[in-house]
C-alpha positions as CSV (number, residue, x, y, z in Angstrom):
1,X,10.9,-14.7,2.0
2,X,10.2,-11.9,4.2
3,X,7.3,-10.2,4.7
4,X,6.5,-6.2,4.3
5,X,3.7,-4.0,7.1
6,X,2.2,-1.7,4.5
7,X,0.2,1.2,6.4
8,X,-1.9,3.9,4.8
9,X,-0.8,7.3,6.0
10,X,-2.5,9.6,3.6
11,X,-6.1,9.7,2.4
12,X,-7.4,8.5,-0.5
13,X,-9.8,11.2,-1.2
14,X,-9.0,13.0,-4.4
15,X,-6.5,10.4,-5.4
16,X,-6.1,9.1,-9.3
17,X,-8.6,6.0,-9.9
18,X,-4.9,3.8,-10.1
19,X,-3.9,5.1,-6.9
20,X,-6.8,3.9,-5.1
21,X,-7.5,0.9,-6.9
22,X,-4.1,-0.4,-5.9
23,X,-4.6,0.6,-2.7
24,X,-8.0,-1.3,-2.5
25,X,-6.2,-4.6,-4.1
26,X,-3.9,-4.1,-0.9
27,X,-6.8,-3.5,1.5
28,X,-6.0,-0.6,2.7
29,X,-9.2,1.5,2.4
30,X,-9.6,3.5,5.7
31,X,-6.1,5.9,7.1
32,X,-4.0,4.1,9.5
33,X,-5.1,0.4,7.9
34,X,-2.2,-2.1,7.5
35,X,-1.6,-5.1,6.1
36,X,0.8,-7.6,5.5
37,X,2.0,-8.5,1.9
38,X,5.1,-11.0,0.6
39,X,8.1,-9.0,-0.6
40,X,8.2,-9.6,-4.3
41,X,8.8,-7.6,-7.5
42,X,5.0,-7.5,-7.8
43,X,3.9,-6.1,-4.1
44,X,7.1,-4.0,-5.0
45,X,5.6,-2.7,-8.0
46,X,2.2,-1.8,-6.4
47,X,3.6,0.0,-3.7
48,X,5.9,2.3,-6.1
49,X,2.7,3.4,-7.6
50,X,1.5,4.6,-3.8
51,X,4.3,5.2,-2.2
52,X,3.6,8.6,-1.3
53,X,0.1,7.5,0.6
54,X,2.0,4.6,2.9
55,X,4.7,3.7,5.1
56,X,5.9,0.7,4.5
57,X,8.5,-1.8,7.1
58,X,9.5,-5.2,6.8
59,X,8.6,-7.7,9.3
């Protein structure tokens, strides 16, 4: 299973309450925060939901 570098490039501020509460389950509160996350259909499903706040590689 690999693994996916998730990175917060755009600011919460403003955002829909979804938007940053799925960025929050991720852990990404703060720009430029990353984390590392299991590529499954679920992290892939939280992601689509921000996907125009982070960049996102696979390890």
């Amino acid at each position: 299973m690999s693994i996916l570098n998730i990175k917060l490039v755009k600011s919460l501020a403003g955002r829909l309450k979804k938007q940053v509460a799925t960025a929050e389950s991720f852990g990404l509160r703060k720009i430029n925060s990353e984390t590392r996350q299991p590529d499954n259909e679920a992290t892939r499903g939280k992601i689509k939901v921000i996907e125009h706040l982070v960049e996102v590689t696979e390890c």
